[in-house]
BAMARDREN-842861 format. One record per atom (N, C-alpha, C): residue number from 1; residue in one letter; atom name; x, y, z. Coordinates in pm, 1 decimal. Layout:
N
(NUM,'a','CA',(X,Y,Z));
...
//
This chain:
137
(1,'x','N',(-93.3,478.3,1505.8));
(1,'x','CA',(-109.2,483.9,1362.5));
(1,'x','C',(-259.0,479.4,1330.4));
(2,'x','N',(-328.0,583.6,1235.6));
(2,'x','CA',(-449.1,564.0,1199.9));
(2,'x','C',(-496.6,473.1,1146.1));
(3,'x','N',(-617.2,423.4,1074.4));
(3,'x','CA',(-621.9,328.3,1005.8));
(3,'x','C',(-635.9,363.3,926.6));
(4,'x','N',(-655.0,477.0,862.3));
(4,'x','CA',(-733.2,547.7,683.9));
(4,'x','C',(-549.6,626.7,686.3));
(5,'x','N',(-576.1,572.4,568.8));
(5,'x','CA',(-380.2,646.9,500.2));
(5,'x','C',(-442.9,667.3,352.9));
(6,'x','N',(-349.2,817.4,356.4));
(6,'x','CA',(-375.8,911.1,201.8));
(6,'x','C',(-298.9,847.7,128.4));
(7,'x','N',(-292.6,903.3,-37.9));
(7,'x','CA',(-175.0,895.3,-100.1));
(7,'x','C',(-246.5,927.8,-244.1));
(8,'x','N',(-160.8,974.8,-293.4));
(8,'x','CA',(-163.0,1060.7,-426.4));
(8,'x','C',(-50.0,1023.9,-547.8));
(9,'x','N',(-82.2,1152.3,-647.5));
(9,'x','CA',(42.3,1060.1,-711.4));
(9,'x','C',(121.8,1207.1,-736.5));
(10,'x','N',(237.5,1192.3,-767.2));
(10,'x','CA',(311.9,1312.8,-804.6));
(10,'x','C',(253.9,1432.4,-851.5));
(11,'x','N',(162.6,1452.2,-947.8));
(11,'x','CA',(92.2,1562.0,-980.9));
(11,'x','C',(-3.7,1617.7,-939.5));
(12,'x','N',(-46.8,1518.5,-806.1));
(12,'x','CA',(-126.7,1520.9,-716.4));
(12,'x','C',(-352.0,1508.7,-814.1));
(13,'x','N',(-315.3,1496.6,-925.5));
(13,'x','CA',(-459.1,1436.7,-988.0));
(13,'x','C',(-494.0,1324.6,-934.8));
(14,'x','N',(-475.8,1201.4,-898.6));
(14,'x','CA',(-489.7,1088.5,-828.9));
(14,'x','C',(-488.2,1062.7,-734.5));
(15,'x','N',(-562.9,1073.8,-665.9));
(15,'x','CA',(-609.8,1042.4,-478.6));
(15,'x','C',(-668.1,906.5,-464.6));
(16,'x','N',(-574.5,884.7,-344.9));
(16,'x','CA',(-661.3,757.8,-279.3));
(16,'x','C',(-664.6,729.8,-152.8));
(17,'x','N',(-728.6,655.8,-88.8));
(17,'x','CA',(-722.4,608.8,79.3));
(17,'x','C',(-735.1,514.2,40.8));
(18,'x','N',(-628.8,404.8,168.7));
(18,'x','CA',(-667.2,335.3,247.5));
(18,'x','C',(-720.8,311.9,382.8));
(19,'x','N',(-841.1,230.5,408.1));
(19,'x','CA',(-895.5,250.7,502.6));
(19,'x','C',(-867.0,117.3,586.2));
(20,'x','N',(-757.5,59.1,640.4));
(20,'x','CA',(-789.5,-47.8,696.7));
(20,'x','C',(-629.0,-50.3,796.0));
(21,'x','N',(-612.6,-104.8,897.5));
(21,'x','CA',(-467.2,-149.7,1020.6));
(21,'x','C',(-445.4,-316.0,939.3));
(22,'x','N',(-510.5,-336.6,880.0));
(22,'x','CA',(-458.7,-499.9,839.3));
(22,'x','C',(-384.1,-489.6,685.3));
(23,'x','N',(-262.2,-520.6,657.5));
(23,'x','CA',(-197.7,-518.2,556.3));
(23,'x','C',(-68.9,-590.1,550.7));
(24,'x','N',(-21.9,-601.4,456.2));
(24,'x','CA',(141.0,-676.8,449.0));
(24,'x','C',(237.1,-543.7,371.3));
(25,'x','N',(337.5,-505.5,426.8));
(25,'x','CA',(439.5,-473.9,334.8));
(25,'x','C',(555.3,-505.1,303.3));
(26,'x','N',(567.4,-526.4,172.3));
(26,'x','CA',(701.4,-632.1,130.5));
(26,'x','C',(761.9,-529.6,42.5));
(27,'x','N',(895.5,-599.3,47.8));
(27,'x','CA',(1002.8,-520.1,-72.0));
(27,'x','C',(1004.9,-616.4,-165.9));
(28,'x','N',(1004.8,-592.6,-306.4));
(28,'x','CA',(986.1,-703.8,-363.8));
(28,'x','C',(1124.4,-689.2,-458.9));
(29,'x','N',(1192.8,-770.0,-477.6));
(29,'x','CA',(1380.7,-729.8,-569.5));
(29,'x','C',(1316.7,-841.7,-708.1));
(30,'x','N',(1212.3,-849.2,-771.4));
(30,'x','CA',(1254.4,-897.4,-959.7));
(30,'x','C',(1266.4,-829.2,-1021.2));
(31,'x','N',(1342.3,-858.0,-1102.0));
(31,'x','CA',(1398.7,-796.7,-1237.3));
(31,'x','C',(1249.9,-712.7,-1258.3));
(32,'x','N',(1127.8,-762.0,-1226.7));
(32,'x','CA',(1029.9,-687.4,-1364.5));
(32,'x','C',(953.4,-547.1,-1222.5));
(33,'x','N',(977.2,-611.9,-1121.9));
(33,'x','CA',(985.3,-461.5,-1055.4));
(33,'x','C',(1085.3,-349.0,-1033.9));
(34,'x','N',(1196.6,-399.1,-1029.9));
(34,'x','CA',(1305.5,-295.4,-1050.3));
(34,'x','C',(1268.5,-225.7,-1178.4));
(35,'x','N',(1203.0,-283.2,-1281.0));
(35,'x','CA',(1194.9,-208.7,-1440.9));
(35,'x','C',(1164.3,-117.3,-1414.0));
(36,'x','N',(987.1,-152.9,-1370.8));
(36,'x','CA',(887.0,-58.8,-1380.4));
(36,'x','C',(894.2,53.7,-1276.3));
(37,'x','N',(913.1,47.3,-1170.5));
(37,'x','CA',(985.4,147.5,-1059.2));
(37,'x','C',(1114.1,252.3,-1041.6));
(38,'x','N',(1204.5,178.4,-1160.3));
(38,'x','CA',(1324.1,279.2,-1155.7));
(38,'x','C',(1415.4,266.6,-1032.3));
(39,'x','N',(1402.8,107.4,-933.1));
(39,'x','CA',(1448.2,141.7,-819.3));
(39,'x','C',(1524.0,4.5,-761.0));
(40,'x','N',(1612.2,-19.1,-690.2));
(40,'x','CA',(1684.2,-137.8,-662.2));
(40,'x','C',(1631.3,-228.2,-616.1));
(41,'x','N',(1467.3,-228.3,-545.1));
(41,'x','CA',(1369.0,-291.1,-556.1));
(41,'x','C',(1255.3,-202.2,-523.0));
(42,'x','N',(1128.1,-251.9,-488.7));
(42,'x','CA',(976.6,-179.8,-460.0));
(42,'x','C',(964.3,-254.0,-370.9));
(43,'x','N',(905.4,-153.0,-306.5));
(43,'x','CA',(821.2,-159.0,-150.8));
(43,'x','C',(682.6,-100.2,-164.4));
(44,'x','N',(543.3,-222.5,-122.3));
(44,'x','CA',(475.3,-241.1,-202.9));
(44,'x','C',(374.9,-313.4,-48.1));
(45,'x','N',(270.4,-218.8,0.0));
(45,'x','CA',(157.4,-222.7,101.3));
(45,'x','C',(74.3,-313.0,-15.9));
(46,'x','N',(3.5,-401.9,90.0));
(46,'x','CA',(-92.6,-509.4,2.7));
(46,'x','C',(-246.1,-493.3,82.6));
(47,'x','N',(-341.9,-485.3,6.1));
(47,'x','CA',(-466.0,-437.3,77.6));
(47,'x','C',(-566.5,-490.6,39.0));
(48,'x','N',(-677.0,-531.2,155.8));
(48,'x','CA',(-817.7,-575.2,52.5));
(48,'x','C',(-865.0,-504.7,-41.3));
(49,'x','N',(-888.8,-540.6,-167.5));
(49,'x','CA',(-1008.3,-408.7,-242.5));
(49,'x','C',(-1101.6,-326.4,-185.2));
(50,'x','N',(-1189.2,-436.4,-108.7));
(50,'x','CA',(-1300.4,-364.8,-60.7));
(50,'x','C',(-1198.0,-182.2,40.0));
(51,'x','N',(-1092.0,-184.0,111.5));
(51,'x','CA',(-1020.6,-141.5,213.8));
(51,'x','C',(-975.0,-31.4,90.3));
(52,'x','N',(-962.6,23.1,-7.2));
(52,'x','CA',(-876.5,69.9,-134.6));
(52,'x','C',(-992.3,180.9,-196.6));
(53,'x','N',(-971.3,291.5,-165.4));
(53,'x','CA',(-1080.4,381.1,-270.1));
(53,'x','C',(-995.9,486.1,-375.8));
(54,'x','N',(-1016.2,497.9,-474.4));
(54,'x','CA',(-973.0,591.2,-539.2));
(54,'x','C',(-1075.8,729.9,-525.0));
(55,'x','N',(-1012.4,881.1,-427.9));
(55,'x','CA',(-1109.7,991.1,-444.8));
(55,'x','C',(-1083.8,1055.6,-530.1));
(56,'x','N',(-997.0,1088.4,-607.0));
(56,'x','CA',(-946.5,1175.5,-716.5));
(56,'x','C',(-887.1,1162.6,-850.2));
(57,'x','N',(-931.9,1161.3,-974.1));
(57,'x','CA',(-895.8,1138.3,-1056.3));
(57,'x','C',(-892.4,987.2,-1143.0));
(58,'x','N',(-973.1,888.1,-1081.4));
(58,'x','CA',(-954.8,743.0,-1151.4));
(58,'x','C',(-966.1,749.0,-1336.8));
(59,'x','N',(-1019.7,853.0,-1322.0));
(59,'x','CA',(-1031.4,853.5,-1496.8));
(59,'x','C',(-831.5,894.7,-1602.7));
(60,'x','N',(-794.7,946.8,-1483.0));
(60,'x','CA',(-645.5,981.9,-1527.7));
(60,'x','C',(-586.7,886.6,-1530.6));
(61,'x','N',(-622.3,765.4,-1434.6));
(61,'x','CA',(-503.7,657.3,-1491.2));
(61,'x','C',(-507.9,572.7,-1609.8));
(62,'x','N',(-363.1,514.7,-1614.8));
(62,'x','CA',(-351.5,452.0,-1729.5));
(62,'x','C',(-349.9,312.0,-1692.5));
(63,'x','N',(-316.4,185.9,-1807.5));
(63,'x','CA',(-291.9,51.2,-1745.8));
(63,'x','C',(-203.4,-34.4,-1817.8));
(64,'x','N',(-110.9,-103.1,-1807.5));
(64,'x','CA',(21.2,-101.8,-1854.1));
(64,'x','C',(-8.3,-287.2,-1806.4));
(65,'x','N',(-60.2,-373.3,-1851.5));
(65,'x','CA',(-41.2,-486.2,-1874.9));
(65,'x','C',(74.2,-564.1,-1851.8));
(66,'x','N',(133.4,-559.8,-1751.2));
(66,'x','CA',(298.7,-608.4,-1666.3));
(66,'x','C',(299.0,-769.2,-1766.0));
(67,'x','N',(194.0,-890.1,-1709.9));
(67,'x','CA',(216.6,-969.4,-1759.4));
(67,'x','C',(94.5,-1021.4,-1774.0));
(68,'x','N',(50.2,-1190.2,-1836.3));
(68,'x','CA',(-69.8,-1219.3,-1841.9));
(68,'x','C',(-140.7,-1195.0,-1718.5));
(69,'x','N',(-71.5,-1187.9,-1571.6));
(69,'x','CA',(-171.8,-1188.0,-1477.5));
(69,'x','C',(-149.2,-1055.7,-1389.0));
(70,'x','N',(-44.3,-954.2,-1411.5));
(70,'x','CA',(-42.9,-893.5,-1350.2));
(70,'x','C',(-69.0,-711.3,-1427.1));
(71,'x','N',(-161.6,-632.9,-1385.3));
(71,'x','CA',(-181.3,-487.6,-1418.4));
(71,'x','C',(-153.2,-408.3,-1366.6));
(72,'x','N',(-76.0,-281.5,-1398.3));
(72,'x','CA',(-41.4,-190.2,-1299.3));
(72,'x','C',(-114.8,-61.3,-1361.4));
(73,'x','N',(-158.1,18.7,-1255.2));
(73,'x','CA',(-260.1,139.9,-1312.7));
(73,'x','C',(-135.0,233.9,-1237.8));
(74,'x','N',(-152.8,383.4,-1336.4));
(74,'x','CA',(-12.5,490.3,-1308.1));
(74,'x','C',(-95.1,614.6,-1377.7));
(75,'x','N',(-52.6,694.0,-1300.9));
(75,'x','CA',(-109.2,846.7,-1346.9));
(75,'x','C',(-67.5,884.7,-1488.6));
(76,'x','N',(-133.3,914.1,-1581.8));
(76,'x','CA',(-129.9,936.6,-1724.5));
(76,'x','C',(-92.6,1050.1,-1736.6));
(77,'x','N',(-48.8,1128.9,-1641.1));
(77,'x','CA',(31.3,1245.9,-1657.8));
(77,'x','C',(168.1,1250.2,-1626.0));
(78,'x','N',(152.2,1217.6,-1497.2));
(78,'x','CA',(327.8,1229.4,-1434.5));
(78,'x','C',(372.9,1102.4,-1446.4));
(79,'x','N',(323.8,958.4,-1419.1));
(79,'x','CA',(339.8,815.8,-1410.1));
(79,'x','C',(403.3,740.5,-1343.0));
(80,'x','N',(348.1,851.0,-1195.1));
(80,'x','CA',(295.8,750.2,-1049.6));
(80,'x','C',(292.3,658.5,-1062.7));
(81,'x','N',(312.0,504.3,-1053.0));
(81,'x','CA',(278.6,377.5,-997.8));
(81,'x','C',(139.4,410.3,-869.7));
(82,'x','N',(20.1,379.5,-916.0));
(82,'x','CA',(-70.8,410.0,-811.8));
(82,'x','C',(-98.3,279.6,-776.8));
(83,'x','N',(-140.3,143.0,-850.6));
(83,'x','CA',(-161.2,23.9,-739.9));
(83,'x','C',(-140.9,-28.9,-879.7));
(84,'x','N',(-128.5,-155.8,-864.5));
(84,'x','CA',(-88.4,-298.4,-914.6));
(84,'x','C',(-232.6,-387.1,-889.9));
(85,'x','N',(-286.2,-477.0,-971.0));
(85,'x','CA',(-346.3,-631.5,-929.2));
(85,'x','C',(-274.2,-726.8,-985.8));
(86,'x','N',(-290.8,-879.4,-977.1));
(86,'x','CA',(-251.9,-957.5,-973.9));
(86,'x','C',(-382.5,-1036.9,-1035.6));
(87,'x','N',(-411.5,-1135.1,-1062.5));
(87,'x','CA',(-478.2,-1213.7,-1117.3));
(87,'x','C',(-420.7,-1396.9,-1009.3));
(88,'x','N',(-346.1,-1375.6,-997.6));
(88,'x','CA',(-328.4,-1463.6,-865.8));
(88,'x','C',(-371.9,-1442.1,-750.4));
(89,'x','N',(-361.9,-1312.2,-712.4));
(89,'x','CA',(-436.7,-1286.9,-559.2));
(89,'x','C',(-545.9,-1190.0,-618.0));
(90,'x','N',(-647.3,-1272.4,-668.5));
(90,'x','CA',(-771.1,-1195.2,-673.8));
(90,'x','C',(-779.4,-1058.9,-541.8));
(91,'x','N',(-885.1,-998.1,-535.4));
(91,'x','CA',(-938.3,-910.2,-438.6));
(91,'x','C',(-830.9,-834.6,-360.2));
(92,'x','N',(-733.2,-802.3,-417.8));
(92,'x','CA',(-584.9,-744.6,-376.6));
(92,'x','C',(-572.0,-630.2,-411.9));
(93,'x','N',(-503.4,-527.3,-369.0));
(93,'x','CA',(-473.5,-388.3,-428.9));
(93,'x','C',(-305.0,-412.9,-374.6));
(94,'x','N',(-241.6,-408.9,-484.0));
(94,'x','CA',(-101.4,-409.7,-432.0));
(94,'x','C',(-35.6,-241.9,-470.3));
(95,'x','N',(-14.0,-168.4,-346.6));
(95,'x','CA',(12.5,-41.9,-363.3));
(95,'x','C',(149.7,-5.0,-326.7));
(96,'x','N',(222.6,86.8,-396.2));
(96,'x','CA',(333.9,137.3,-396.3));
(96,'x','C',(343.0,249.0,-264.4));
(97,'x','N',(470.9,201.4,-168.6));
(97,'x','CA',(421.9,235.2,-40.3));
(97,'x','C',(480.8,374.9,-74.3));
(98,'x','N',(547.0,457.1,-195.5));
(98,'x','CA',(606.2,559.2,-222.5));
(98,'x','C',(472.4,683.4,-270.7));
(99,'x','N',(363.7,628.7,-302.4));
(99,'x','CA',(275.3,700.8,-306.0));
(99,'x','C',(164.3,760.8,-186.3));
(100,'x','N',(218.5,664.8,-103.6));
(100,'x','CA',(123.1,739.1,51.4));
(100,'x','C',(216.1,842.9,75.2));
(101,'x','N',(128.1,888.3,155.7));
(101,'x','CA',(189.0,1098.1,232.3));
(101,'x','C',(221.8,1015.4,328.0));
(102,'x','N',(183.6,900.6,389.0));
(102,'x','CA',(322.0,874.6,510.5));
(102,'x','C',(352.1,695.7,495.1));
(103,'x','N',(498.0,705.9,441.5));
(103,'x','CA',(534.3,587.9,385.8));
(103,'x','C',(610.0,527.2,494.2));
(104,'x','N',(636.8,619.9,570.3));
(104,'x','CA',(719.7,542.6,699.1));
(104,'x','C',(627.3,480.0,822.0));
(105,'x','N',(460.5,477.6,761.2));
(105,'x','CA',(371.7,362.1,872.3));
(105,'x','C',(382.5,239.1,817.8));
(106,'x','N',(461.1,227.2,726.3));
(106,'x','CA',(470.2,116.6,666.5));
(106,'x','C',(629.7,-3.2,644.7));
(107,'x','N',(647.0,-19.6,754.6));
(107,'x','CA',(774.0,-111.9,718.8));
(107,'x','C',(747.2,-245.7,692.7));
(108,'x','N',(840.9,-265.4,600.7));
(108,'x','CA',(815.0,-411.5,594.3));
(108,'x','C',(843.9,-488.1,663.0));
(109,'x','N',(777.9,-598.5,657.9));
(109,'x','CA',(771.2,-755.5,713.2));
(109,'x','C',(854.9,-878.1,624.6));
(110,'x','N',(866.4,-838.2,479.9));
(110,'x','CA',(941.1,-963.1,414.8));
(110,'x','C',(957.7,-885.4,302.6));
(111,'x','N',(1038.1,-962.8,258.7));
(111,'x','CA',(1161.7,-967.3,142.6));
(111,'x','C',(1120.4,-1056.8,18.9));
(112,'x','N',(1115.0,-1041.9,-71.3));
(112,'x','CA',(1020.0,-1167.7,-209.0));
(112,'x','C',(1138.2,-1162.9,-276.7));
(113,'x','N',(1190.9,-1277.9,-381.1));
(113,'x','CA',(1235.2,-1274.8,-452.3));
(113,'x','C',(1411.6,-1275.4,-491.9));
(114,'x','N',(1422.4,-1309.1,-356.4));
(114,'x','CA',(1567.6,-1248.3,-301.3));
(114,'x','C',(1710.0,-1330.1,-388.4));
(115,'x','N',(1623.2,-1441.7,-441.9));
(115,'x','CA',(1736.4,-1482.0,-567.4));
(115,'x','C',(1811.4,-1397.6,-630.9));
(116,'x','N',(1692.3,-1275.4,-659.5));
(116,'x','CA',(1652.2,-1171.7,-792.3));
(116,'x','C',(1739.1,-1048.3,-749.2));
(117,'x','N',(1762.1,-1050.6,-597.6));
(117,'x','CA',(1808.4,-915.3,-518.1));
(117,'x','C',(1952.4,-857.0,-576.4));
(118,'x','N',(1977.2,-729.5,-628.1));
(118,'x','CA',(2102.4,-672.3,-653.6));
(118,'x','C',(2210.5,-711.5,-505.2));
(119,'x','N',(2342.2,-752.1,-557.6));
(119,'x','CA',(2416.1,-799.2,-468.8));
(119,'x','C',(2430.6,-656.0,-332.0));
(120,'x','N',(2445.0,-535.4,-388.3));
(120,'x','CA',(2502.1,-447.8,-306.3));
(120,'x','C',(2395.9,-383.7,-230.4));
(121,'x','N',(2249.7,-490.5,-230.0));
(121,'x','CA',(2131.2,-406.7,-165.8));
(121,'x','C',(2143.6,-542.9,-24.2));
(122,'x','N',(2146.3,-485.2,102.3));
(122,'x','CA',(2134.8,-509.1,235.5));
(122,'x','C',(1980.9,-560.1,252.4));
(123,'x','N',(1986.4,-658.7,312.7));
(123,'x','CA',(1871.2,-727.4,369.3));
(123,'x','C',(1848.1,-686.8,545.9));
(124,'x','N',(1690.4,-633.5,567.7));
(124,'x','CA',(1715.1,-584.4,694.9));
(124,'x','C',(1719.0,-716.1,779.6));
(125,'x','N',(1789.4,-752.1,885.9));
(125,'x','CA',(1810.1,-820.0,1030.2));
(125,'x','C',(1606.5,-876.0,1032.2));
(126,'x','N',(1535.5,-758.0,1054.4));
(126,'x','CA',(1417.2,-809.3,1130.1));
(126,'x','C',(1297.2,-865.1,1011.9));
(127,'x','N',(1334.7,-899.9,914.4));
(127,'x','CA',(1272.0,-919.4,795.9));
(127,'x','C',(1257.4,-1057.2,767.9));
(128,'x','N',(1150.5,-1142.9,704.7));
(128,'x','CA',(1158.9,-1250.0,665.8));
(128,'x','C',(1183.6,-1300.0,463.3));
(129,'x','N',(1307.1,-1318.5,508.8));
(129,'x','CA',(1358.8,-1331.5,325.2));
(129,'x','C',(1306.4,-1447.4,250.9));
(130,'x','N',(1276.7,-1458.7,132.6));
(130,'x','CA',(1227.2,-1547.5,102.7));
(130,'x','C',(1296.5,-1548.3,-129.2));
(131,'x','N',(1326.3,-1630.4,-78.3));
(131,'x','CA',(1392.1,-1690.8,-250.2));
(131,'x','C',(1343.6,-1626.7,-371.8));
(132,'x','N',(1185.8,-1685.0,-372.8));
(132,'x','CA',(1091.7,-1636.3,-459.3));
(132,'x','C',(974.1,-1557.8,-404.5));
(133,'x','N',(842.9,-1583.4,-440.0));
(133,'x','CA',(765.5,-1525.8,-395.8));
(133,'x','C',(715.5,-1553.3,-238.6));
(134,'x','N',(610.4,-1504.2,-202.7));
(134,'x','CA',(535.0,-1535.1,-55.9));
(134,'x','C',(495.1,-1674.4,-33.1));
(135,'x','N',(516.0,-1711.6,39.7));
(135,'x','CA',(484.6,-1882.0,26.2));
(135,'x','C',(350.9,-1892.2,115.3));
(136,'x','N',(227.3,-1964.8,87.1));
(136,'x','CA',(66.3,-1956.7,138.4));
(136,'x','C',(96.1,-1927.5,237.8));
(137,'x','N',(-18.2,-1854.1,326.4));
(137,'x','CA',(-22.1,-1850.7,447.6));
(137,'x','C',(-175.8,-1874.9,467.0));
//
């Protein structure tokens, strides 16, 4: 697996790399990600900032104020989910693993929120589940 991964957004105006082998990817099942995603939960690569470049189009996105601490930026045309921050995990790029050109270098490692999880969605065997959120590491 390389360490620099593409990803764009549907209309392809929004380019970005990541440049880094160190990351977490989680599926995350709350209510307020199922909203915004359209999906039974999100699966969601977590990255240093510094590791996160936008090459194409940063002026196209939009920013959609999730909650007091959390922002999600999305292509103002088609409305890609391009990355998420948090205000809890400062220096974070939380990215939607559906926007990389190869989403299958990315499996997850854990499960968030799993109170929150739709009954008829399967938890994988090699995964670490967890109630609510990520607990410190």
């Amino acid at each position: 697996m390389s360490d620099i991964f593409n990803g764009s957004c549907s209309c392809g105006l929004v380019k970005f790399t990541l440049n880094t082998a160190k990351h977490s990817t989680i599926n995350c099942h709350c209510r307020t990600c199922r909203k915004l995603n359209g999906g039974a939960f999100s699966t969601y690569v977590a990255v240093a900032q510094d590791d996160f470049a936008l090459s194409e189009g940063g002026d196209e996105l939009s920013r959609y104020a999730v909650t007091d601490n959390v922002d999600k930026y999305f292509c103002r045309v088609c409305g890609t989910p391009i990355y998420n921050q948090n205000k809890k995990y400062p220096g974070l790029m939380i990215v939607p693993v559906g926007a990389l050109d190869h989403p299958e270098d990315f499996k997850p490692t854990d499960n968030i929120f799993c109170e929150s999880k739709l009954p008829w969605v399967p938890l994988q065997d090699e995964t670490n589940d967890h109630s609510q959120g990520l607990p410190p590491r």
